[in-house]
C-alpha positions in Angstrom: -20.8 5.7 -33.9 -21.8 4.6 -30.2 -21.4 7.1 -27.5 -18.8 6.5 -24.9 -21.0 5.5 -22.0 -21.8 2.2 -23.6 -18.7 0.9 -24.9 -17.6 1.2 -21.1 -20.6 -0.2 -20.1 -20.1 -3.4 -22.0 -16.3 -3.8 -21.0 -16.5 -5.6 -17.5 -13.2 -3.9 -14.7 -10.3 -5.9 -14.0 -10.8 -4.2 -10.8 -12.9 -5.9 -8.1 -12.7 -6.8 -4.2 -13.5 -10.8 -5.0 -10.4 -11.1 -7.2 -8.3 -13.9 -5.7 -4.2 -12.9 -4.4 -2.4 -13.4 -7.3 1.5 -12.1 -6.4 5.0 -13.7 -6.7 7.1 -14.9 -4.1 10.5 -13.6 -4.4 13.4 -12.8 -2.6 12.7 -10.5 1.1 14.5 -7.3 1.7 16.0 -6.6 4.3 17.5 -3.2 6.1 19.9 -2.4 8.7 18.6 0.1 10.8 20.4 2.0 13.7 17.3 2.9 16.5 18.3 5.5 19.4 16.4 7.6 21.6 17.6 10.4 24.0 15.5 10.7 27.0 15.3 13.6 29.5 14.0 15.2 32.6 10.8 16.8 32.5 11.1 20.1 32.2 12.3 22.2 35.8 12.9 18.6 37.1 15.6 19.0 39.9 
C-alpha cells in the first residue's frame, strides 16, 4: 500500500494560472433595473 502523499504527488492539478480561456459563448442576460436616488439638504441647511 503507498501512502497518500505520493499518489497525489504523481497526479499532476487541472488547476493552474497558464491554462488557456476555455468557456462557451451563449446567450447574454439582461435585467431591467429601476435606479433612484433621493437627495437632501445638509443637515440645519436653511
Amino acid at each position: 500500500m503507498l501512502p497518500r502523499t505520493a499518489l497525489t504527488a504523481e497526479i499532476p492539478s487541472p488547476l493552474s494560472p497558464d491554462t488557456p480561456y476555455t468557456a462557451k459563448k451563449s446567450a447574454p442576460v439582461t435585467h431591467d433595473v429601476e435606479f433612484s436616488v433621493i437627495v437632501t439638504p445638509p443637515y440645519h441647511c436653511k
